[in-house]
SEDO-352239 format. One line per 4 residues: number of its first residue (from 1); their letters; for each residue y, z, x of N, C-alpha, C, O. Coordinates in pm, 1 decimal, decimal comma. Layout:
BEGIN
NUM = a = Y Z X Y Z X Y Z X Y Z X; ...
This chain:
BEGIN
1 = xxxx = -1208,2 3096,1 -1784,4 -1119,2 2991,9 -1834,5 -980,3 3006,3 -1772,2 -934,7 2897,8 -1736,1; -919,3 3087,5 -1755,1 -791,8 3139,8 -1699,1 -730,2 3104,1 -1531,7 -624,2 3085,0 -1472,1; -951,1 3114,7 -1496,2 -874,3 3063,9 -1339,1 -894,6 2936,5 -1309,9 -879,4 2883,5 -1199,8; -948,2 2859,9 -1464,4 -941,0 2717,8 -1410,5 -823,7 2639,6 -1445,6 -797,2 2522,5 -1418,6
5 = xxxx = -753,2 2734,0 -1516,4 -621,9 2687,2 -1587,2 -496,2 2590,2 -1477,3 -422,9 2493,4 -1497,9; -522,8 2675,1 -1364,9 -449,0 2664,7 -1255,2 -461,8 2516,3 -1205,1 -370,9 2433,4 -1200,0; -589,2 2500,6 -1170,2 -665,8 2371,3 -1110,5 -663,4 2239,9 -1212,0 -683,6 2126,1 -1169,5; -635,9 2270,0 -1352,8 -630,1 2127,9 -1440,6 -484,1 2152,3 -1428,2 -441,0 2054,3 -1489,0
9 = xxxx = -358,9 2232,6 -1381,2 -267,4 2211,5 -1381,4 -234,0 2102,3 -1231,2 -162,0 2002,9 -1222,8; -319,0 2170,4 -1127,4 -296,4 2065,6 -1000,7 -345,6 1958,1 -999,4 -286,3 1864,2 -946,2; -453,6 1945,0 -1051,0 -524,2 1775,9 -1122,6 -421,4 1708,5 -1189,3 -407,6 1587,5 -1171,8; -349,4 1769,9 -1261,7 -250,4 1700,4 -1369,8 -144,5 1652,4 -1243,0 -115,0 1534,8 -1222,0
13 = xxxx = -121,2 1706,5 -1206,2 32,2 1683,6 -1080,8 -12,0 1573,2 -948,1 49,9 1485,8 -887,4; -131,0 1620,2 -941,5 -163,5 1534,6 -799,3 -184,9 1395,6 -876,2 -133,4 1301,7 -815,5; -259,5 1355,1 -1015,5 -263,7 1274,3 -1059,1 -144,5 1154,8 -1093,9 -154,5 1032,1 -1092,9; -19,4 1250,0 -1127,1 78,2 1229,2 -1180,8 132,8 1177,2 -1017,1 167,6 1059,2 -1012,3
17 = xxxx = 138,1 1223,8 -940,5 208,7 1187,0 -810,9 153,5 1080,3 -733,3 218,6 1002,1 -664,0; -0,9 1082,3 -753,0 -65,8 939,3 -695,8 6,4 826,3 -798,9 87,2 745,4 -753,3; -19,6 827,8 -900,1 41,9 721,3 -1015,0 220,0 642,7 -992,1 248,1 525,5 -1017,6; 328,3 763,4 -931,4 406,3 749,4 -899,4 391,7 687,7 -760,6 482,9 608,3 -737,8
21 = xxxx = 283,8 703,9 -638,7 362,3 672,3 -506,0 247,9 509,3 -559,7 241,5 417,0 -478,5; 206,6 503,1 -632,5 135,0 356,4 -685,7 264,5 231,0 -727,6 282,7 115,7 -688,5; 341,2 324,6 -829,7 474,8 230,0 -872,7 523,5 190,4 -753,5 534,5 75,1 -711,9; 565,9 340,0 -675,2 649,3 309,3 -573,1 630,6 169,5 -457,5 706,4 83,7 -412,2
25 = xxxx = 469,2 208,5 -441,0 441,3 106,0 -333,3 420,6 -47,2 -369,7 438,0 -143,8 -295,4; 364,4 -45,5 -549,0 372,8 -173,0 -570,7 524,9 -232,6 -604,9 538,2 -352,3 -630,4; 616,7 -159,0 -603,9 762,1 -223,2 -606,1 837,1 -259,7 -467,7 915,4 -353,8 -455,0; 805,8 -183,7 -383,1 860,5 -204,1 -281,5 792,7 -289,8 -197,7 866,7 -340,0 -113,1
29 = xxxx = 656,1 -329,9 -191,1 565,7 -456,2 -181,9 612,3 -574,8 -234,2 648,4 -658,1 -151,0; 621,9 -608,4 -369,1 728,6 -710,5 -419,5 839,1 -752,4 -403,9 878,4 -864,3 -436,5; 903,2 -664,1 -350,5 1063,8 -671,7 -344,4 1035,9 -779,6 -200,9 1108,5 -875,7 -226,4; 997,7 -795,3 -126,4 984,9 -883,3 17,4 1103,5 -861,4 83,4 1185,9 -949,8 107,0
33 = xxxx = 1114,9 -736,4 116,1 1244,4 -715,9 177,3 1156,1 -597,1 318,3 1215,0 -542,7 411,7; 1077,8 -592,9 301,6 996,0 -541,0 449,2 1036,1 -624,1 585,6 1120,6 -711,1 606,5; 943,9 -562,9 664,8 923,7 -648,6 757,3 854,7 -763,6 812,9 843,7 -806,5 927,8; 802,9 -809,2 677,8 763,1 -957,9 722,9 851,9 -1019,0 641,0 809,0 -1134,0 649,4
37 = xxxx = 963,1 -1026,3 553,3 1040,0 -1083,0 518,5 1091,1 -1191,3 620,6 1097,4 -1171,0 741,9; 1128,7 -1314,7 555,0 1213,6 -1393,3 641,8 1338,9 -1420,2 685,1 1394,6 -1521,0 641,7; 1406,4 -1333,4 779,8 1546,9 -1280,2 779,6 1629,8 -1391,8 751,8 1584,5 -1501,9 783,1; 1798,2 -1383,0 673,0 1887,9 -1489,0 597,2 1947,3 -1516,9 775,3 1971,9 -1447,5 874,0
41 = xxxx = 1949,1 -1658,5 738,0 2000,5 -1741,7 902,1 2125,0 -1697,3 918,5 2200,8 -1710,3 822,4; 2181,7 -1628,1 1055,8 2295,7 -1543,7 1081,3 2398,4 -1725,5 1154,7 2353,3 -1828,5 1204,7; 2543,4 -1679,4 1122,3 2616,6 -1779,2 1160,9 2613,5 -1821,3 1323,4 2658,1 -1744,3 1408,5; 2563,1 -1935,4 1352,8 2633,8 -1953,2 1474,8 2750,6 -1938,9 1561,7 2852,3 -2005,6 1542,0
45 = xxxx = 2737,3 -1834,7 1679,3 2829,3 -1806,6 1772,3 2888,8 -1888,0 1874,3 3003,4 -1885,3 1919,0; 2769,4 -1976,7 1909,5 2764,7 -2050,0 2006,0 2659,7 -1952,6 2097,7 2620,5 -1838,7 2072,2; 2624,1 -2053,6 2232,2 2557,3 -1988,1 2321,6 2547,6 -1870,8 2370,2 2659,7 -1821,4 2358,8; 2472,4 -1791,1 2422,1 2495,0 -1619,5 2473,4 2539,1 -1654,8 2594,3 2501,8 -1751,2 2661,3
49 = xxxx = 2621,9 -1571,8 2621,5 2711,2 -1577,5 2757,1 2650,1 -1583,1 2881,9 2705,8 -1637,7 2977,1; 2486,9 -1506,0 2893,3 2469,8 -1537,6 3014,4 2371,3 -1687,4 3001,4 2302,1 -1731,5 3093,1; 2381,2 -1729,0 2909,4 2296,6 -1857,5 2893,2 2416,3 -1929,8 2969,3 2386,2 -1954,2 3086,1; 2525,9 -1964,4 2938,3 2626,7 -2035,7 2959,5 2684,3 -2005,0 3099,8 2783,3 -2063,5 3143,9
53 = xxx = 2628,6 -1927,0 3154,9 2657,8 -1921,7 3303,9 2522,3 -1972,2 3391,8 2539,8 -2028,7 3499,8; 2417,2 -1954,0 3351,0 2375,3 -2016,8 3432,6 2355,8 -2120,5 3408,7 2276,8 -2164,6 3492,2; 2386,0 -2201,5 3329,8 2398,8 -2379,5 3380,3 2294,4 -2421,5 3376,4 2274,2 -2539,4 3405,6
C-alpha cells in the first residue's frame, strides 16, 4: 500500500494539470486573438515609397 501511495499522488497531479492545460487551451481558443484572427485595419500612410517611384 505505501508504494502505491506515491503513484495515486502522480495520478492526482497529472490529472489535475491535464484539466488545467484544458481551461487553458479552451480560453485561449475563444479569445480569437491567435493567428487566424482578423487583424484591426491599420491607418493609411499612403503608398510605399518604392511603389511611388516606380510609376
Amino acid at each position: 500500500q505505501a508504494l502505491n501511495s506515491g503513484y495515486h499522488l502522480a495520478y492526482l497531479i497529472g490529472a489535475l494539470l491535464v484539466g488545467v492545460a484544458l481551461v487553458v487551451a479552451f480560453t485561449v481558443l475563444r479569445s480569437g486573438d491567435g493567428p487566424g484572427a482578423v487583424p484591426e485595419p491599420v491607418a493609411d500612410a499612403g503608398p510605399e515609397p518604392a511603389l511611388a517611384e516606380a510609376g
